[in-house]
N, C-alpha and C positions, 0 to 999 in steps of 0.2 A: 470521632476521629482522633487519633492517638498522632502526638509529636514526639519525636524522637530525637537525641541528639546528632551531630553530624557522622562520630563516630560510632552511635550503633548504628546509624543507615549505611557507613560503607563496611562494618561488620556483616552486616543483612543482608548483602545484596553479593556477597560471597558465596549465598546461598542456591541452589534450587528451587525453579516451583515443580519438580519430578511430583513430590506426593498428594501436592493439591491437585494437577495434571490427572495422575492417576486416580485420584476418589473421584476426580470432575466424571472420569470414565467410566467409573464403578455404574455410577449415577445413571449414565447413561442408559447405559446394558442394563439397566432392570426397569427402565422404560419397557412398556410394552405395545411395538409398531406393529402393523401385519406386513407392511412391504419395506423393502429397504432401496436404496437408491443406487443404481449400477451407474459405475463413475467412467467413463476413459477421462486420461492422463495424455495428450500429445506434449513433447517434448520433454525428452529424457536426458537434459544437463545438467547444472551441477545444484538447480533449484529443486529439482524432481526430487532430491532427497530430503529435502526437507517438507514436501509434500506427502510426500506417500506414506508416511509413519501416521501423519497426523489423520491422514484420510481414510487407511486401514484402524486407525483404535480407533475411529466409532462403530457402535452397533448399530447404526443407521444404514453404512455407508457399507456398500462393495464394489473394490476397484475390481474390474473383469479386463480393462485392456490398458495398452501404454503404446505409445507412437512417438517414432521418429524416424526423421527420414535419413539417419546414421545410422544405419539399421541394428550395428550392435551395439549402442545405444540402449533401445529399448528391448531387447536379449538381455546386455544385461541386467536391467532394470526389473525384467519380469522375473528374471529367475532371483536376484535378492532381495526382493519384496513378493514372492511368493502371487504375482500374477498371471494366471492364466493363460492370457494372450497377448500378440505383440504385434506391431505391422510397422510396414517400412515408411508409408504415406495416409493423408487424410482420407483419398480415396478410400481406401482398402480399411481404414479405421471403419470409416461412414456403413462400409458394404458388408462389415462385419459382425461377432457376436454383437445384441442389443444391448445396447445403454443408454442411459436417459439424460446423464449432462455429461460435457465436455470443459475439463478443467487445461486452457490452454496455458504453457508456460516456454513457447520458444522465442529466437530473438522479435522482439517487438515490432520491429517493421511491417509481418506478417502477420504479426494479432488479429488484424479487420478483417483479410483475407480468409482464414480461417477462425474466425468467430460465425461471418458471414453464410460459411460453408455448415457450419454446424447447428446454426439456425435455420436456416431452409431445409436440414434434410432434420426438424423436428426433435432438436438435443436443444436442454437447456444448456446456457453456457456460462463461467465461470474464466475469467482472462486475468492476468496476470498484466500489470499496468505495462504500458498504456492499454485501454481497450481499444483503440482504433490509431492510427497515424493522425487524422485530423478530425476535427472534430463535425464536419458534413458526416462523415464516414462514422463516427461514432452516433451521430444523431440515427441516420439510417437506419444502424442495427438496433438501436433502441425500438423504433417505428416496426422495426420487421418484428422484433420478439413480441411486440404487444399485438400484431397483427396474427402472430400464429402462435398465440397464448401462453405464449415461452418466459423464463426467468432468465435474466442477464443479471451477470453484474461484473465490477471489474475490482481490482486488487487498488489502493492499500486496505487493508483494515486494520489500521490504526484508531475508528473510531471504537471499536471493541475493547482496548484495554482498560481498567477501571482507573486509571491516572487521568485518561481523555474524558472519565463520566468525573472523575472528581475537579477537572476544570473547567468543566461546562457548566458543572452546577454552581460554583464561587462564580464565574462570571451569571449567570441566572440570576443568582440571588442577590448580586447587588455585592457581594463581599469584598469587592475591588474598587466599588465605586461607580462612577462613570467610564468605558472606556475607551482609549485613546490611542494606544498603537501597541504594535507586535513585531516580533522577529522571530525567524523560523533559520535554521543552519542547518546542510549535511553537505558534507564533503571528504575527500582524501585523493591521493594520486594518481586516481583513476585502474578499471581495470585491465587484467593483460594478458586475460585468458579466448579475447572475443573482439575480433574487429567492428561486430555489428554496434558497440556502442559509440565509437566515432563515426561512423557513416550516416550518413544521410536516414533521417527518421530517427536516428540515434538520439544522443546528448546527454548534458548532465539534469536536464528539467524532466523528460520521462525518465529515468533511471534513479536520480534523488532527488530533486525538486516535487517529485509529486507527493514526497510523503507530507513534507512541509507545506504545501498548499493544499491537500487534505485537509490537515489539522488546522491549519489558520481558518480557512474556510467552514472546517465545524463546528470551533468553537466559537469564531466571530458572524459566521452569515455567509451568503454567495458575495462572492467580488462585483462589485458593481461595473468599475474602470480597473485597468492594467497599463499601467509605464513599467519602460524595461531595457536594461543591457542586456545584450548578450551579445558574447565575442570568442574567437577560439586564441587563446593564448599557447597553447603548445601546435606547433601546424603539423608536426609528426611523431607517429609512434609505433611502438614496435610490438606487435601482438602475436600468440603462442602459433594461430591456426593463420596469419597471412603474412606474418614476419612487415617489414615496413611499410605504415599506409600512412598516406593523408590523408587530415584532418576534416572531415565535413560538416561536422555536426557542432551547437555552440559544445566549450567544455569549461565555461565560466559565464554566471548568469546572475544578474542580481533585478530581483522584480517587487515593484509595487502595488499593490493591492487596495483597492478605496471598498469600503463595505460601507453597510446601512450606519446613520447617525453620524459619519465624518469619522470612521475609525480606517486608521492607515494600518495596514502590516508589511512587512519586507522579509523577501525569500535571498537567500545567498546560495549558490549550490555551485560544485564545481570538480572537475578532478585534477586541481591542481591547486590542492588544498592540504600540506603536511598534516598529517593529524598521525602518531604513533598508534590508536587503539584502529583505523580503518575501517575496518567490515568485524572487529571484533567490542563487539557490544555489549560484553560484559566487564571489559573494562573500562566502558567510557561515565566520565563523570561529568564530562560539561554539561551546560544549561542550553540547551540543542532548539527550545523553544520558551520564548519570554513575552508574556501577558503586562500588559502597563496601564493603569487604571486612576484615577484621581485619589483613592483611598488603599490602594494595596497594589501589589504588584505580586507573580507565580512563574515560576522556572520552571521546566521541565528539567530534570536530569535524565541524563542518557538520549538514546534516541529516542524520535516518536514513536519508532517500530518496534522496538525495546526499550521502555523506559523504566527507567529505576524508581522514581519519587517526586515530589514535587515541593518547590520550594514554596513558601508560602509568607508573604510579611506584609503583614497589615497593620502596625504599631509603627510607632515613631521613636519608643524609647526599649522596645524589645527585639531580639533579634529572630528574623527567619527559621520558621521548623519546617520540617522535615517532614512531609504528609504522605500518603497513599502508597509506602513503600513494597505495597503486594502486589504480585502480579497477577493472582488467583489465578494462575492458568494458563493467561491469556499468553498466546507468541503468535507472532507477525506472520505467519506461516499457517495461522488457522482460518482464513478467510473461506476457502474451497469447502474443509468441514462445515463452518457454520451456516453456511447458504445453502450444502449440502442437506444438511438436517431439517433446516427452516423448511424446507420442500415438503418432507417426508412429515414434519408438523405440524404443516398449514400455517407456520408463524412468519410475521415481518420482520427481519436484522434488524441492527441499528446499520449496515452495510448496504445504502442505497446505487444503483445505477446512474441515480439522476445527477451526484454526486460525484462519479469517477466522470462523469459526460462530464459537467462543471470545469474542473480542474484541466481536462483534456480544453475546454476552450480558452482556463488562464492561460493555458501554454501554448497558443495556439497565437494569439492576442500578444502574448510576451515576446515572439519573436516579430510579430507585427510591427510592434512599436517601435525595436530596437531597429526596426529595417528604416522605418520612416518618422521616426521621434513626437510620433502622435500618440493620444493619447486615449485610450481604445476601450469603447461599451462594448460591453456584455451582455449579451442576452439569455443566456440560462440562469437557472436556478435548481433547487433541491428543498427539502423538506428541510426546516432548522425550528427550533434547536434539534439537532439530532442525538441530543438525551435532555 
């Protein structure tokens, strides 16, 4: 592992991973598969574009359709990414050319609904967080996919970046110590493109709280107990597609987390959070996730979805380097590829379902508590370490 100083890591991180991206793809394409995986795409907003570049360069993967029910939407969607076919609704997706998973990405509220729909008519599926509104509903679709032999899973995958495998392994191996608490942070002003994230099923815990409870969750263990605020501090806002609504959903949340061995973490998340870099992730340098151990301590810089490096300080009389500042590839956005391919592989992720179910029940638990100031078991779990 190579240290760096502070200024070559914000020299560094000026940079692109474009051509390690593109050799990762080279690599690909001279695998040799016989079948490749026909993908539909429901919901053509403003995420869709950041999927479909990633899901068209593998040689695994062929996207054949794109759905939404804006109908030109996914018109235009097909015709600049060069897909084939388009439909206005799931129906008409389902009754359509064949494909074999379904990569859902509209407003969240509907996730279950059409997860649900996509597993019964025989499509693996592929959801974009949250995977279900609550977590009955995401247990279910779990229950269905294993009953008719199907692959779930649901978005972040955050555990895929090589910063998440370099601080799972310091925590593994003892490099920190014993340890003893965490803090995880995302925030900014919220968005103002979509009434759906203040409504009801909304919020700022499936929309940014769950990357942050991903990772605490992966690197420390499943959440045993959950205490929690949540509250709405703005009661109105003014969004592009309903112009003035109130406020339903929390949009300020801060949650406790108890794991295995007595290790506490704490989630902040919120859209009423100044932060100048926002949703742009390449210029953010805070320390977005912090690891605290008896013998060391590790920052994340950036976010967990993007992350730049990680801090590292295990010494008493030297200062913090600057670790795992590669991204090899990896972007927040790749999640639908790699479970894509895994398919067509026969291989296991490090991107578990049991895992997006998990987090779906902190959240679930976290507004529990805030309702009635109890303090609230857990019964799921996931495979850990998951590296």
């Amino acid at each position: 592992m190579n240290s760096i100083s502070r200024l070559q890591f914000l020299q560094q991180t000026s940079l692109t991973g474009l051509s390690l991206f593109t050799a990762s793809l080279e690599s690909l394409a001279a695998e040799n598969y016989q079948n490749k995986l026909r993908v539909a795409v429901i919901g053509c907003g403003s995420v869709s574009n950041r999927y479909l570049p990633q899901l068209k360069s593998s040689a695994l993967i062929e996207v054949v359709s794109v759905c939404d029910i804006k109908y030109e939407r996914a018109q235009k969607q097909a015709k600049e990414f060069n897909v084939p076919n388009h439909y206005p609704h799931i129906s008409k997706l389902l009754a359509g050319v064949p494909f074999d998973m379904m990569v859902t990405l509209t407003d969240m509220q509907v996730h279950g609904d059409l997860n649900k729909e996509a597993l019964l008519a025989g499509k693996h599926v592929w959801s974009e967080k949250p995977l279900a509104n609550t977590y009955a509903e995401g247990k279910a679709l779990l229950d269905l996919s294993k009953q008719k032999g199907l692959k779930l899973w649901g978005a972040p995958a955050v555990v895929n970046s090589p910063q998440f495998s370099f601080m799972s392994e310091a925590i593994q191996s003892g490099k920190l110590g014993r340890i003893a608490a965490a803090h995880g942070q995302y925030g900014h002003t919220g968005p103002t493109w979509s009434a759906f994230f203040y409504e009801k099923g909304g919020g700022s815990m499936p929309d940014l709280g769950v990357y942050n409870m991903s990772t605490l969750t992966g690197l420390l263990g499943p959440a045993r107990y959950v205490m929690a605020m949540t509250n709405i501090v703005n009661p109105e806002r003014t969004v592009d597609d309903k112009g003035k609504i109130k406020v339903a959903a929390e949009d300020n949340a801060h949650i406790l987390m108890e794991h295995d061995k007595n290790v506490i973490s704490h989630v902040m998340c919120g859209f009423n959070y100044f932060d100048p870099h926002g949703h742009d992730a390449a210029g953010q340098t805070l320390h977005t996730i912090q690891i605290f151990g008896d013998a060391g301590n590790m920052r994340l810089i950036g976010y967990d979805w993007e992350p730049k490096g990680v801090a590292l300080e295990t010494s008493w009389k030297e200062p913090a380097t600057i670790q795992q500042t590669d991204a090899k590839g990896y972007e927040w956005q790749e999640g639908a590829r790699v479970v894509g391919e895994s398919i067509i592989k026969k291989q296991d992720p490090k991107i578990q379902v049991e895992h997006a179910l998990h987090v779906l029940e902190v959240m679930e638990a976290a507004r529990k508590s805030s309702s009635t100031g109890a303090k609230i078991k857990l019964n799921s779990s996931f495979r850990w370490p998951v590296v």
